[in-house]
LODRENVO-634246 format. One record per atom (N, C-alpha, C): residue number from 1; chain; atom name; z, x, y. Coordinates in nm, 2 decimals. Layout:
R  num  chaine  atome      up    east   north
R  NUM       A     CA       Z       X       Y
...
end
This chain:
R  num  chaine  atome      up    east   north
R    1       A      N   -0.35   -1.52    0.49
R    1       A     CA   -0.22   -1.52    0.54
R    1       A      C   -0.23   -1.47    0.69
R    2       A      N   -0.13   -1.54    0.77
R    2       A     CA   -0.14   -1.51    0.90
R    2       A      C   -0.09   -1.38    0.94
R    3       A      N   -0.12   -1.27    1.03
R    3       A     CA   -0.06   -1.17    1.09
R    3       A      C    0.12   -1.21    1.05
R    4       A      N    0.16   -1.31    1.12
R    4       A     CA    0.29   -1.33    1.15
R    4       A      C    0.35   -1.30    0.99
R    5       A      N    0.31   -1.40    0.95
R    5       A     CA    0.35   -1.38    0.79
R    5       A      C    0.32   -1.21    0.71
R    6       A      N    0.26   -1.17    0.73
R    6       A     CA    0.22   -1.07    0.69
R    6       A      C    0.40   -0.95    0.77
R    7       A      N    0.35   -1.01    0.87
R    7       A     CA    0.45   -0.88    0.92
R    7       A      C    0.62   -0.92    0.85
R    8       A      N    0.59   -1.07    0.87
R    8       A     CA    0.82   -1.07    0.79
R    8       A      C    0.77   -1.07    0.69
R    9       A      N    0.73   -1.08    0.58
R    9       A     CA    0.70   -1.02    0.45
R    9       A      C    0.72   -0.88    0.46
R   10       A      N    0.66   -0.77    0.51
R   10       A     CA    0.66   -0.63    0.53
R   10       A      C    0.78   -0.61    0.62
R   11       A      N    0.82   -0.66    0.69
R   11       A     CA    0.96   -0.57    0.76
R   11       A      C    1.05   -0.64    0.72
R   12       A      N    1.02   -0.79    0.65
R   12       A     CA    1.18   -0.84    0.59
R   12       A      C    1.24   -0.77    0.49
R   13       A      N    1.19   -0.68    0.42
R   13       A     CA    1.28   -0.59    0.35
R   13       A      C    1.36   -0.55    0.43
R   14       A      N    1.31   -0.45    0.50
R   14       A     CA    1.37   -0.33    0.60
R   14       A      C    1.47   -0.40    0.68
R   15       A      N    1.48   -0.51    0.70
R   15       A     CA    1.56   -0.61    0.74
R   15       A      C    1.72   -0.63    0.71
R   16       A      N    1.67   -0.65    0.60
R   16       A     CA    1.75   -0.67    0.49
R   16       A      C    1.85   -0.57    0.44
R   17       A      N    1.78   -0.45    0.43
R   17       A     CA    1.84   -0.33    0.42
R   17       A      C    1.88   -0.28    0.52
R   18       A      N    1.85   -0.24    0.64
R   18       A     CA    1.96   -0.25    0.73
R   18       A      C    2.04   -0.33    0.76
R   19       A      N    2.05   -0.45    0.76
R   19       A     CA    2.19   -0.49    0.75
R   19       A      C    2.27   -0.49    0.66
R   20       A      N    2.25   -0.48    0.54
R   20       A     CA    2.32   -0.43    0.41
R   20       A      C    2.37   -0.35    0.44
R   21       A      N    2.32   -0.23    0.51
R   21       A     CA    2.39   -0.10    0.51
R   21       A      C    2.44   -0.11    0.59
R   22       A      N    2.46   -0.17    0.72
R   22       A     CA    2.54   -0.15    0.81
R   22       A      C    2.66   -0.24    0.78
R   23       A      N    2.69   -0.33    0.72
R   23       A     CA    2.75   -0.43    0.64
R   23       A      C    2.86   -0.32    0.57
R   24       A      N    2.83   -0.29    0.43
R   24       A     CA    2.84   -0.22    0.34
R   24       A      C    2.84   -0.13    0.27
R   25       A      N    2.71   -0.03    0.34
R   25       A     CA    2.72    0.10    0.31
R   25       A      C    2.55    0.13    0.23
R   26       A      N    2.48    0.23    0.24
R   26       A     CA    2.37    0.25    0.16
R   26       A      C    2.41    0.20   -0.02
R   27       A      N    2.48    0.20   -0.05
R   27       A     CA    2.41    0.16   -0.21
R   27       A      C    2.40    0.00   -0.20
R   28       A      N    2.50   -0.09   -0.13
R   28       A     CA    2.46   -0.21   -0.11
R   28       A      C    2.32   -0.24   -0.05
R   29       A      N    2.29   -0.14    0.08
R   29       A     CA    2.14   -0.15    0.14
R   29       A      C    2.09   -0.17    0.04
R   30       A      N    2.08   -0.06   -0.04
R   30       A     CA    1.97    0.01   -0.17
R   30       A      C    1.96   -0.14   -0.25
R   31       A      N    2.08   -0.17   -0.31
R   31       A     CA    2.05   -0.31   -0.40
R   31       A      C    2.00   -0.41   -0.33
R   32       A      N    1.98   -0.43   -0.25
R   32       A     CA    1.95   -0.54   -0.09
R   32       A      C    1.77   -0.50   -0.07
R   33       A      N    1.77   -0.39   -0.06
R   33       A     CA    1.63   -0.32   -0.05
R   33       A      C    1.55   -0.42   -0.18
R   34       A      N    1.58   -0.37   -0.31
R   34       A     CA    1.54   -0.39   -0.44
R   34       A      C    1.51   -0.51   -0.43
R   35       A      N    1.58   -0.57   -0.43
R   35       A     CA    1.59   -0.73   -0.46
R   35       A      C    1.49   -0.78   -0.34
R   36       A      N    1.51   -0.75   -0.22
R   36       A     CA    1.43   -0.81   -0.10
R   36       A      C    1.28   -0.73   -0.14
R   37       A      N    1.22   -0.66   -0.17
R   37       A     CA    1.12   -0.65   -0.19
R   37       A      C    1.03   -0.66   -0.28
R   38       A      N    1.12   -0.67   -0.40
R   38       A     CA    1.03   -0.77   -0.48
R   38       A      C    1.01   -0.90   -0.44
R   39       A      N    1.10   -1.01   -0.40
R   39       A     CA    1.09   -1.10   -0.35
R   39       A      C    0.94   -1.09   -0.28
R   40       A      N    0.94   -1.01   -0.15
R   40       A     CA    0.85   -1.01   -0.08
R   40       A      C    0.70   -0.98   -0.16
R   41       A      N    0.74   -0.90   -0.23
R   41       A     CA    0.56   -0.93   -0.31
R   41       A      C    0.52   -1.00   -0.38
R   42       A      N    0.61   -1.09   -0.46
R   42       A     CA    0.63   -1.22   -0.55
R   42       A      C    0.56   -1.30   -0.40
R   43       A      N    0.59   -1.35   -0.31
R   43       A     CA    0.57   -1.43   -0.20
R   43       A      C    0.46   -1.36   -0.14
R   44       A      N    0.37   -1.25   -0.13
R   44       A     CA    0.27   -1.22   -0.09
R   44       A      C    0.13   -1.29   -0.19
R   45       A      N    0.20   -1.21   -0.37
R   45       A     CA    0.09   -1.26   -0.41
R   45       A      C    0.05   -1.40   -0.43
R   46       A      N    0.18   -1.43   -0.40
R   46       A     CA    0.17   -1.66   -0.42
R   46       A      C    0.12   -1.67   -0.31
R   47       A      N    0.10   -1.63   -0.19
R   47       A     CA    0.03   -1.67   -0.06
R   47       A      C   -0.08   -1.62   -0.05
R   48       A      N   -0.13   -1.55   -0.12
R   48       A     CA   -0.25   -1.48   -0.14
R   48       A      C   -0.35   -1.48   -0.25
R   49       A      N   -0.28   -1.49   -0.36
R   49       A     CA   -0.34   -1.49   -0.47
R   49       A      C   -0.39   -1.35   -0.54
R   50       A      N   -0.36   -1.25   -0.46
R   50       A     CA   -0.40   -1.17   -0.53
R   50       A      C   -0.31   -1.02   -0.53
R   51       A      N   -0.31   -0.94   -0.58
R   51       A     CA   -0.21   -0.85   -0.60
R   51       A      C   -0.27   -0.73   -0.51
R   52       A      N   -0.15   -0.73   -0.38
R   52       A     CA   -0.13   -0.62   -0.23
R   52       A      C   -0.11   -0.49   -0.28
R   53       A      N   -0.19   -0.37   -0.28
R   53       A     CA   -0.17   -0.28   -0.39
R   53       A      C   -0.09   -0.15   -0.30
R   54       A      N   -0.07   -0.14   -0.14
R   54       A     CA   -0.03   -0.09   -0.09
R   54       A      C    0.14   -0.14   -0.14
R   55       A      N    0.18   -0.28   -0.10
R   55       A     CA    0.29   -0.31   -0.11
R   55       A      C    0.35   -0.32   -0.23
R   56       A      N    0.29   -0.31   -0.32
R   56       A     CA    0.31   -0.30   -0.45
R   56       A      C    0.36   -0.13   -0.53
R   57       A      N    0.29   -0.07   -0.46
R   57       A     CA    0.33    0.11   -0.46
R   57       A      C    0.46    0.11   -0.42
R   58       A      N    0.43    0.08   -0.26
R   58       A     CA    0.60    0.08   -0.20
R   58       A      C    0.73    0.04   -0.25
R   59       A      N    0.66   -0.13   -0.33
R   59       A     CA    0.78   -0.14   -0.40
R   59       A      C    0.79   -0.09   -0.57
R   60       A      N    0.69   -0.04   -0.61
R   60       A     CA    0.75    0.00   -0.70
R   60       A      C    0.81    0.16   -0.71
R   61       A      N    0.81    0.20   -0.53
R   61       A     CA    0.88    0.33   -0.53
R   61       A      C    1.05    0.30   -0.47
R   62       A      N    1.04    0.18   -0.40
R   62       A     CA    1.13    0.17   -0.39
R   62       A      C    1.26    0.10   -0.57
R   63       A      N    1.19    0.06   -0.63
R   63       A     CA    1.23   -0.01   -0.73
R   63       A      C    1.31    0.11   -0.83
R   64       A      N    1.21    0.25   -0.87
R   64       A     CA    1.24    0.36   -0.90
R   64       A      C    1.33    0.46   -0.84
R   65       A      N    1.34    0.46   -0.72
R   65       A     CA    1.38    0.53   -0.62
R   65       A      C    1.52    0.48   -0.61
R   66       A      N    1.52    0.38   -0.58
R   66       A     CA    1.64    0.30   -0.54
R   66       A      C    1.74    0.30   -0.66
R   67       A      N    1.67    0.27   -0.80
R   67       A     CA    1.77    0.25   -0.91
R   67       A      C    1.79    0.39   -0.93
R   68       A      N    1.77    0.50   -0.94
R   68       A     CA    1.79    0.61   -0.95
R   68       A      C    1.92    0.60   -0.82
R   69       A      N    1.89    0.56   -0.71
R   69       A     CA    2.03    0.59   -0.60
R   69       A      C    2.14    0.54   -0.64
R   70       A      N    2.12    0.35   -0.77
R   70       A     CA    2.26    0.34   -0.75
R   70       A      C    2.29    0.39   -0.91
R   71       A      N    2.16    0.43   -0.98
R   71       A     CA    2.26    0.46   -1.14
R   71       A      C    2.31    0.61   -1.13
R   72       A      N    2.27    0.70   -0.99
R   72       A     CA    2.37    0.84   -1.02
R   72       A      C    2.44    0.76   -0.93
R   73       A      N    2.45    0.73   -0.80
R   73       A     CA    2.51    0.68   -0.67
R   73       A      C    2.51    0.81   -0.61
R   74       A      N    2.38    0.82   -0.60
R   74       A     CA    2.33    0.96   -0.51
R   74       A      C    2.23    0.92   -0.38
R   75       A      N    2.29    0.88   -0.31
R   75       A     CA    2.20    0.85   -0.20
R   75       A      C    2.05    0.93   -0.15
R   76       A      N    2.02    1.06   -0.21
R   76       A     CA    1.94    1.11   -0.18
R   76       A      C    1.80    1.07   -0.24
R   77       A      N    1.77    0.99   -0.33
R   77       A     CA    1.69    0.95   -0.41
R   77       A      C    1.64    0.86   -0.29
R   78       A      N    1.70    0.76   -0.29
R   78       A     CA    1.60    0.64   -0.20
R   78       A      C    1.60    0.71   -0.05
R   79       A      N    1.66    0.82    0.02
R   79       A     CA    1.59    0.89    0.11
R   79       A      C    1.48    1.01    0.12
R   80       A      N    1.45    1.03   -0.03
R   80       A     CA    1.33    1.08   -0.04
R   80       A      C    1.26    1.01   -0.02
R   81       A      N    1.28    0.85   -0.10
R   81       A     CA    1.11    0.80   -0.08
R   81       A      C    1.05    0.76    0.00
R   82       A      N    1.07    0.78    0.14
R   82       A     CA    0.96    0.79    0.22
R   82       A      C    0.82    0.90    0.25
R   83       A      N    0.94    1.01    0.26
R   83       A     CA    0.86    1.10    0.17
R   83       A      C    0.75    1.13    0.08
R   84       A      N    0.81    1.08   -0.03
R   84       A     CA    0.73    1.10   -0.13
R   84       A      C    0.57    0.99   -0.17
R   85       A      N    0.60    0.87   -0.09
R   85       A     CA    0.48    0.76   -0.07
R   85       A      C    0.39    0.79    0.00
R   86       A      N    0.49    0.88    0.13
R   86       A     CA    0.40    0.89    0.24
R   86       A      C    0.29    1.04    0.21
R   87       A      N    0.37    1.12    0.09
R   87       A     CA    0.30    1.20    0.09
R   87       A      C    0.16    1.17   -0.02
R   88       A      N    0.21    1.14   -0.11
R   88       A     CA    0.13    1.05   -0.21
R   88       A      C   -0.02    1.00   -0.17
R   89       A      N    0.06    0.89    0.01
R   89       A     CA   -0.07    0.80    0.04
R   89       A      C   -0.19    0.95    0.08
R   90       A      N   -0.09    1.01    0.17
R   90       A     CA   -0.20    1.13    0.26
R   90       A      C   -0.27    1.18    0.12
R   91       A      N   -0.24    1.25    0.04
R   91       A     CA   -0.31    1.30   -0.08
R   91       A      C   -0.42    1.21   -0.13
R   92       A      N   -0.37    1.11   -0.13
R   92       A     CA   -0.54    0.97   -0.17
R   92       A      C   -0.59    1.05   -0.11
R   93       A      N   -0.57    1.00    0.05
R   93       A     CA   -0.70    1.01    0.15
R   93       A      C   -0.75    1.12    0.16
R   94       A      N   -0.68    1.23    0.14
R   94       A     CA   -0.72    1.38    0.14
R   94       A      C   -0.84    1.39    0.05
R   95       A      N   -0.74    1.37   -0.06
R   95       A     CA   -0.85    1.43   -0.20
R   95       A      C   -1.00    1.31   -0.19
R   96       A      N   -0.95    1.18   -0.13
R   96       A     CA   -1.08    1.07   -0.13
R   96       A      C   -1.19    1.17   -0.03
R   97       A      N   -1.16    1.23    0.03
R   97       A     CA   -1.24    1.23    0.18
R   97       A      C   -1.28    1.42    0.11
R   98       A      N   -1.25    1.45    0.05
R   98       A     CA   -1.31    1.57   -0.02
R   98       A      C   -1.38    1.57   -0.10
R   99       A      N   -1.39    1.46   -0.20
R   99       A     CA   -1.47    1.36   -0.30
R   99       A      C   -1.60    1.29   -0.22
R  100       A      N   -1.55    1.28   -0.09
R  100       A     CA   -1.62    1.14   -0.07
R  100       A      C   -1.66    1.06   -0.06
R  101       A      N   -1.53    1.01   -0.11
R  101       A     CA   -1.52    0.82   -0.16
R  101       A      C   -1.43    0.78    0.00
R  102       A      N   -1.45    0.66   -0.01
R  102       A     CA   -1.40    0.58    0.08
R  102       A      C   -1.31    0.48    0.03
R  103       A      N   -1.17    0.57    0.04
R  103       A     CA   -1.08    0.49   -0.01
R  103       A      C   -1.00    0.32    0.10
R  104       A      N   -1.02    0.39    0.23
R  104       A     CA   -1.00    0.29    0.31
R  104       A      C   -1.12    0.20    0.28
R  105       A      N   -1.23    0.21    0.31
R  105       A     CA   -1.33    0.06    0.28
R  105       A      C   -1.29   -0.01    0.19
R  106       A      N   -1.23    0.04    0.11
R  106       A     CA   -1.20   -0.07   -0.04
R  106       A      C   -1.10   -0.15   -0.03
R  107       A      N   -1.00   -0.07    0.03
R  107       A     CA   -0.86   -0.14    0.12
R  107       A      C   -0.86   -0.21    0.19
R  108       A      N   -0.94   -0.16    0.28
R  108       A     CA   -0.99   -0.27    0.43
R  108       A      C   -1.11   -0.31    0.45
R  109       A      N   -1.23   -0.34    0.38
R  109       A     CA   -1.34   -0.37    0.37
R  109       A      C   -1.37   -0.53    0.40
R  110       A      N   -1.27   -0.57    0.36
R  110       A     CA   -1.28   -0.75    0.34
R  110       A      C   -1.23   -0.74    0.47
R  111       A      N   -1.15   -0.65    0.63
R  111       A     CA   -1.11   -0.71    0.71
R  111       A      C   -1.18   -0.64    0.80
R  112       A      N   -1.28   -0.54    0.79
R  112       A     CA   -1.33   -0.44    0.89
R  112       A      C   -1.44   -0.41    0.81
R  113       A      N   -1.57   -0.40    0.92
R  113       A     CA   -1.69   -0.35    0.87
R  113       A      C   -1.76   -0.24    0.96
R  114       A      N   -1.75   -0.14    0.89
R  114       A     CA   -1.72    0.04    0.99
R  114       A      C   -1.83    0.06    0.94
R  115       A      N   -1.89    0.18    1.00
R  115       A     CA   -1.99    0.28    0.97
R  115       A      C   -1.95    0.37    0.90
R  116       A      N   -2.03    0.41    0.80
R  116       A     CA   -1.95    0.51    0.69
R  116       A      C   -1.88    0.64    0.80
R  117       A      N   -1.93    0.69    0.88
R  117       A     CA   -1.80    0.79    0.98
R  117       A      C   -1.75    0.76    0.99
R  118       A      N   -1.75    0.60    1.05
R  118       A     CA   -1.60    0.53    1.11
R  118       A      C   -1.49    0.51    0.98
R  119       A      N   -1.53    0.50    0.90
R  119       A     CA   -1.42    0.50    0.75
R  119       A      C   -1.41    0.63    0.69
R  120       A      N   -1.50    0.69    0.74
R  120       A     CA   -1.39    0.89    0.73
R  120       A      C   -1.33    0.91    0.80
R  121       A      N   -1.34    0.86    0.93
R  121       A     CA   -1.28    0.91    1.02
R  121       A      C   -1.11    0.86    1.03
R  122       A      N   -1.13    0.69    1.00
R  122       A     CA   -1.00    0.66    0.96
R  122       A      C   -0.91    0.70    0.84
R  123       A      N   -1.00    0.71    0.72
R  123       A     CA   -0.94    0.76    0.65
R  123       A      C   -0.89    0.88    0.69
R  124       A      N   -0.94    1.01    0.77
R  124       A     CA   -0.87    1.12    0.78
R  124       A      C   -0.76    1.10    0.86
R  125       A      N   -0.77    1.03    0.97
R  125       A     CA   -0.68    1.00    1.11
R  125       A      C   -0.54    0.94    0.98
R  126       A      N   -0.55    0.85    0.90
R  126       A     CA   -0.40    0.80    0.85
R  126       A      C   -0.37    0.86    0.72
R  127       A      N   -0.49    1.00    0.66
R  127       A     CA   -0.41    1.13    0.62
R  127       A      C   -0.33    1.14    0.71
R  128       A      N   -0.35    1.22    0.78
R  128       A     CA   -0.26    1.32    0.87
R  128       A      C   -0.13    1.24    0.94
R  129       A      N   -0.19    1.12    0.92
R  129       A     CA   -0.06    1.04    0.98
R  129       A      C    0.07    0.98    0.92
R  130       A      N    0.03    1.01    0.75
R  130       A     CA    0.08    0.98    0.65
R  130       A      C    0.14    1.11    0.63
R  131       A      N    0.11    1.24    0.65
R  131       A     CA    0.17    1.35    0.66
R  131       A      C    0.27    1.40    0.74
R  132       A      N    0.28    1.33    0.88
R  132       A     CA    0.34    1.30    0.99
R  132       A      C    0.47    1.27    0.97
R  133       A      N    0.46    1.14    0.90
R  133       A     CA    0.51    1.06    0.85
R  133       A      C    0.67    1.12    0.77
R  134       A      N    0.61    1.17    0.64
R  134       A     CA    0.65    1.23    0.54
R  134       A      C    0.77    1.36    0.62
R  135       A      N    0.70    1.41    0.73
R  135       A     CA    0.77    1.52    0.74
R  135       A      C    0.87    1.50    0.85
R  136       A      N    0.87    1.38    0.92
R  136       A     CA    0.93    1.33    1.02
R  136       A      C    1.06    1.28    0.90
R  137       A      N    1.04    1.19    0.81
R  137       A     CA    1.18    1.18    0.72
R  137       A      C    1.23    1.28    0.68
R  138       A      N    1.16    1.38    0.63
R  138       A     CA    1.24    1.48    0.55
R  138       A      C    1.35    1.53    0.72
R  139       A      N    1.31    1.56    0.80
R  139       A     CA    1.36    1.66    0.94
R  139       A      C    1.48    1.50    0.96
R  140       A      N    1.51    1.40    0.91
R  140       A     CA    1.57    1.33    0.99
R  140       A      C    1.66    1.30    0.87
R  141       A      N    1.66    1.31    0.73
R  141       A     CA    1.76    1.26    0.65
R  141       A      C    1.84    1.43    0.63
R  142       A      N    1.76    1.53    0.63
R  142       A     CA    1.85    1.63    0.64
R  142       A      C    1.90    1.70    0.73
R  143       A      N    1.89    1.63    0.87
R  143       A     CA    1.93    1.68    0.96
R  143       A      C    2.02    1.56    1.05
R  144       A      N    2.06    1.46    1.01
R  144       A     CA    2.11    1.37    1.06
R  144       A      C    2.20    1.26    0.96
R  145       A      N    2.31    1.18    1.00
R  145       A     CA    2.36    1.12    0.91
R  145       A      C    2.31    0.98    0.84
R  146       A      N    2.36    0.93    0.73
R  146       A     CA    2.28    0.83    0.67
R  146       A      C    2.25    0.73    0.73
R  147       A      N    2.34    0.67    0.82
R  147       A     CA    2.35    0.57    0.93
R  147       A      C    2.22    0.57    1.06
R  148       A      N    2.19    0.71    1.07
R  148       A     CA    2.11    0.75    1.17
R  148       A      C    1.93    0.73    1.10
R  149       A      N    1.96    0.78    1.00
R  149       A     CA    1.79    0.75    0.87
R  149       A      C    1.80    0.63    0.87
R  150       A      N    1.88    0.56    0.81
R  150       A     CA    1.84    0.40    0.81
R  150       A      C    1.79    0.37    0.95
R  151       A      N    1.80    0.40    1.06
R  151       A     CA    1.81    0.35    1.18
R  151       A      C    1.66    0.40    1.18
R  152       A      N    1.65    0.53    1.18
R  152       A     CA    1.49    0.59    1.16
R  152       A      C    1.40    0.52    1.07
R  153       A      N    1.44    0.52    0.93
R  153       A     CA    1.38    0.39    0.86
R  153       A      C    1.31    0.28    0.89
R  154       A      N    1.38    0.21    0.97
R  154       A     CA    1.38    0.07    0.98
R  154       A      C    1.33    0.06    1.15
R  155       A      N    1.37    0.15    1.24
R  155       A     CA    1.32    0.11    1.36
R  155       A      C    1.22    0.25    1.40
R  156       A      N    1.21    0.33    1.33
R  156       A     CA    1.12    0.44    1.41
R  156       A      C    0.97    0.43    1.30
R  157       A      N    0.98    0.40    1.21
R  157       A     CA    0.90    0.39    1.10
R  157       A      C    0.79    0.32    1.15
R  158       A      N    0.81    0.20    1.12
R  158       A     CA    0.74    0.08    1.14
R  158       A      C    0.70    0.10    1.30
R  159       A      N    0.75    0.12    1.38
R  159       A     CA    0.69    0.12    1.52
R  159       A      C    0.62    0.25    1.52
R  160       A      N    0.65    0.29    1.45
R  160       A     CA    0.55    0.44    1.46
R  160       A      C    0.39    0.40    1.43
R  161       A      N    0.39    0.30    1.31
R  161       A     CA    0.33    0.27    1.22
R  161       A      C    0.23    0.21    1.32
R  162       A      N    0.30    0.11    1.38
R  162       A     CA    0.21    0.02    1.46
R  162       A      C    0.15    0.09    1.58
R  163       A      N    0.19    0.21    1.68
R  163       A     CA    0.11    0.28    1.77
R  163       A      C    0.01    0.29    1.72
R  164       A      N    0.05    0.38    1.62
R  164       A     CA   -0.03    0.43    1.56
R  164       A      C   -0.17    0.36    1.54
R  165       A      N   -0.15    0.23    1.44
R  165       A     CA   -0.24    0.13    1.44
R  165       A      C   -0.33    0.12    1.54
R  166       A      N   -0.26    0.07    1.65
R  166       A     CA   -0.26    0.02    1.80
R  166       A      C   -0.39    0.16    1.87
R  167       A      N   -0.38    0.25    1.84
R  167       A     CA   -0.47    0.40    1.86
R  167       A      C   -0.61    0.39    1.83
R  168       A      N   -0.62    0.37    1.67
R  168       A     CA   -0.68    0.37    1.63
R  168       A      C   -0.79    0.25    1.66
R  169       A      N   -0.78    0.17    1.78
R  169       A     CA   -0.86    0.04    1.82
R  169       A      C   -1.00    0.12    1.85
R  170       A      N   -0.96    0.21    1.99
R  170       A     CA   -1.12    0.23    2.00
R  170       A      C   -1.26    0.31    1.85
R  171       A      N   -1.12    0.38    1.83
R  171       A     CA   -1.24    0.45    1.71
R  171       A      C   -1.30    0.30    1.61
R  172       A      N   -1.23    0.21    1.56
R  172       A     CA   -1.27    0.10    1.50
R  172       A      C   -1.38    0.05    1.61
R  173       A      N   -1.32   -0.01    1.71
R  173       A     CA   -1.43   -0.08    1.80
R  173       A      C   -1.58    0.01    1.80
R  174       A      N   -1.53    0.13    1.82
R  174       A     CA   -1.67    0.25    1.83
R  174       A      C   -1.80    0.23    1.68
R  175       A      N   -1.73    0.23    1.59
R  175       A     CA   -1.78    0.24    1.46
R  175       A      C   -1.81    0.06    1.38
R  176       A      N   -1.73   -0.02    1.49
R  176       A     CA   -1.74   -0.16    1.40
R  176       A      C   -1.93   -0.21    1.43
R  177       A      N   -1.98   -0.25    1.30
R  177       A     CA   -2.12   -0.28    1.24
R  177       A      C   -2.06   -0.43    1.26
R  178       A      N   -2.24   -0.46    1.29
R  178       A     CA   -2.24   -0.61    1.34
R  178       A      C   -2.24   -0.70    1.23
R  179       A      N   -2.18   -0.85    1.21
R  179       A     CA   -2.14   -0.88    1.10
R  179       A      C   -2.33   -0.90    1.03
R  180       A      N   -2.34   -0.94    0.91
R  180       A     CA   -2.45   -0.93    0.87
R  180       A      C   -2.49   -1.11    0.84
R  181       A      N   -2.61   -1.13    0.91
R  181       A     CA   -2.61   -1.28    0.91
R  181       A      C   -2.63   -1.37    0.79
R  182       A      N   -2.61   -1.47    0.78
R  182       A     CA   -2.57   -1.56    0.62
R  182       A      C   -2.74   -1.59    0.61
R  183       A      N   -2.77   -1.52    0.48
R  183       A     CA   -2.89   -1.57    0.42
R  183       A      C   -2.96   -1.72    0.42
R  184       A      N   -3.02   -1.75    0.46
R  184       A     CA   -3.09   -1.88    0.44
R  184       A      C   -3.12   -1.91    0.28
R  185       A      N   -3.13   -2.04    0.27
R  185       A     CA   -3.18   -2.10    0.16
R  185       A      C   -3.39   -2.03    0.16
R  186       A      N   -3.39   -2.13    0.00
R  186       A     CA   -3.53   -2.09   -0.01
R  186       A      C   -3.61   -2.23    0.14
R  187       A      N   -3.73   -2.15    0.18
R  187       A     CA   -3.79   -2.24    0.30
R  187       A      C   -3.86   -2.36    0.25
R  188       A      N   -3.84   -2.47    0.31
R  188       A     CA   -3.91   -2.57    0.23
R  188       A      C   -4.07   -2.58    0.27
end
């Protein structure tokens, strides 16, 4: 799947739910959310063939999260869950990288070929970023109106996401291993 596609698959939820809510109000977002992200993983794994396991957490927190918002109609439920994924993901990588397993190589292995530092290093770099993350929602849904989190949601989130990304180039470039050359047949 192309970048392009990859990305409105992943922000076409967020899409969706922001204008829902700005439309309607967060419990319509919320049901708008639900529905648009399953959709979107239904359509990753048909474009892929195989089951996205990051996006598949997300939505099945938002799936939980969300129906919990509209069966009390307590909006605080689906403004935890950023929180609670993001804290979730940092804990993988924490507990992986105190284990030391390399939970990013397995994730990203088929698209990046690192040096085992270079895949601790990242793994620790998107702990801490995932912790970042986590505590940046909590400080913006209790300290600001719902209108203003969705807006954080949807436009500080994801661009956070992608600096971030965008950062992390030279340490990849530093640590990227040369690809390994395609075996020959037997010599005749």
């Amino acid at each position: 799947m192309n970048q392009f596609a990859r990305l409105a698959i992943e922000a076409g939820p967020l899409a969706a739910f922001f204008v829902a809510n700005s439309q309607a109000g967060i419990m319509t977002g919320t049901a708008v959310f639900m529905v648009a992200i399953s959709i979107a993983v239904a359509v990753s794994w048909r474009l892929e063939r195989r089951i996205p396991i990051m996006p598949v957490v997300g939505a099945g927190f938002v799936l939980l999260f969300g129906g919990l918002t509209l069966w009390l109609q307590d909006d605080l439920f689906i403004k935890i869950k950023p929180t609670l994924v993001n804290l979730l993901f940092a804990a993988v990588l924490f507990v992986a990288h105190a284990m030391r397993r390399n939970v990013m190589k397995r994730l990203l292995g088929t698209v990046l070929n690192l040096s085992d530092e270079g895949w601790r290093t990242l793994g620790i770099r998107w702990a801490w970023f995932f912790l970042v993350l986590a505590v940046l929602n909590e400080v913006v849904w209790r300290n600001f109106s719902t209108d203003m989190w969705v807006n954080f949601k949807v436009f500080g989130i994801m661009p956070l996401t992608l600096v971030f990304s965008a950062f992390q180039a030279p340490l990849i470039m530093r640590h990227q291993l040369p690809d390994e050359p395609a075996e020959s047949g037997p010599a005749a």
